[in-house]
C-alpha positions, -999 to +999 in steps of 0.1 A: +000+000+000+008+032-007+009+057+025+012+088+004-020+079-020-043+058+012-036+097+031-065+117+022-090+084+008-128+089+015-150+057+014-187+057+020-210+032+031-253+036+035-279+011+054-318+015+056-324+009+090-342-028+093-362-045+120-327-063+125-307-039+125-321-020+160-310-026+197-336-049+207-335-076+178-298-073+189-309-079+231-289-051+238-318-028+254-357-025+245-355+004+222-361+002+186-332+023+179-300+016+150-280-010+174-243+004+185-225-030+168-248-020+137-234+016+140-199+000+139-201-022+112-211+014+088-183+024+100-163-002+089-176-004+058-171+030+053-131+023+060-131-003+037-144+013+008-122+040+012-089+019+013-105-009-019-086+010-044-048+011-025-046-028-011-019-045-030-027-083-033-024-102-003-033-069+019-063-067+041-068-042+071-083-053+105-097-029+129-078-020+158-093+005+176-127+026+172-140+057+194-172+066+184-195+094+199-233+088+194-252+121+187-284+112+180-310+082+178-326+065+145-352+042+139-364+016+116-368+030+078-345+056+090-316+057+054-283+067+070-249+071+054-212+070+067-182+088+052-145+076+064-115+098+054-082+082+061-062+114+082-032+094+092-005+062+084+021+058+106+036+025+097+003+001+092-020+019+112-044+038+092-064+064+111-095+078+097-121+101+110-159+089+103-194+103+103-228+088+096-254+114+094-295+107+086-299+132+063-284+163+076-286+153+107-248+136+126-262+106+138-227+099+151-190+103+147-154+089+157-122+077+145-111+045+133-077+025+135-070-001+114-045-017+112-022-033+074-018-069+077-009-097+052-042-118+045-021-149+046+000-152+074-025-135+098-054-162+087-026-188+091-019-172+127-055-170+142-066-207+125-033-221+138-041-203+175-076-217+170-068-251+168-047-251+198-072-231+217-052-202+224-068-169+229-052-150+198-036-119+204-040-083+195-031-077+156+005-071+155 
């Protein structure tokens, strides 16, 4: 991957809020509200599709950190969007700052860290700690 070109990427990812998607279908509370893991995952996606065009083969990302500050509640039906903009590499951490918003509305916002790892040996790695039962450790 290229540091220089990954610097400055924008992805963007959109969900209509389902039935499935809301914090009690997920047993985390009884409110029909977009679910926190659900939040995370636009995130993600959102960090993905910004990096999709830099990977060399044989490159994946991972997450290894998220901060995210909820602003405001949606509901089912509810069509929200995520924008991730990759503001820092340092080595293979990518840092990006991300929003979803519901219309113009911030829904929520945080920052991302993921970090550059090689598909292979990494899959090797966790299947090969998985198989012994070890508890893997933190992407390195």
């Amino acid at each position: 991957m290229n540091s220089d070109a990954v610097r400055g990427a924008i992805g963007m990812a959109s969900l209509t809020v389902r039935p499935g998607d809301t914090s009690v279908a997920q047993a985390l509370n009884d409110l029909p509200i977009l679910a926190t893991p659900t939040l995370v995952n636009i995130f993600e996606g959102a960090c993905s599709a910004a990096l999709a065009e830099h990977m060399e083969s044989g490159e994946t990302t991972v997450t290894a950190e998220i901060n995210l500050l909820t602003n405001l509640s949606v509901g089912v039906g509810a069509e929200i969007r995520a924008h991730a903009t990759c503001v820092e590499v340092d080595g293979s951490l990518l840092k990006f700052s991300v929003e979803v918003h519901h219309g113009s509305k911030l829904v929520a916002s945080g920052v991302v860290l993921r970090k550059l790892v090689d598909r292979v040996s990494f899959g090797a790695r966790v299947a090969a700690e998985s198989i012994l039962g070890e508890t893997p450790p933190a992407p390195n």
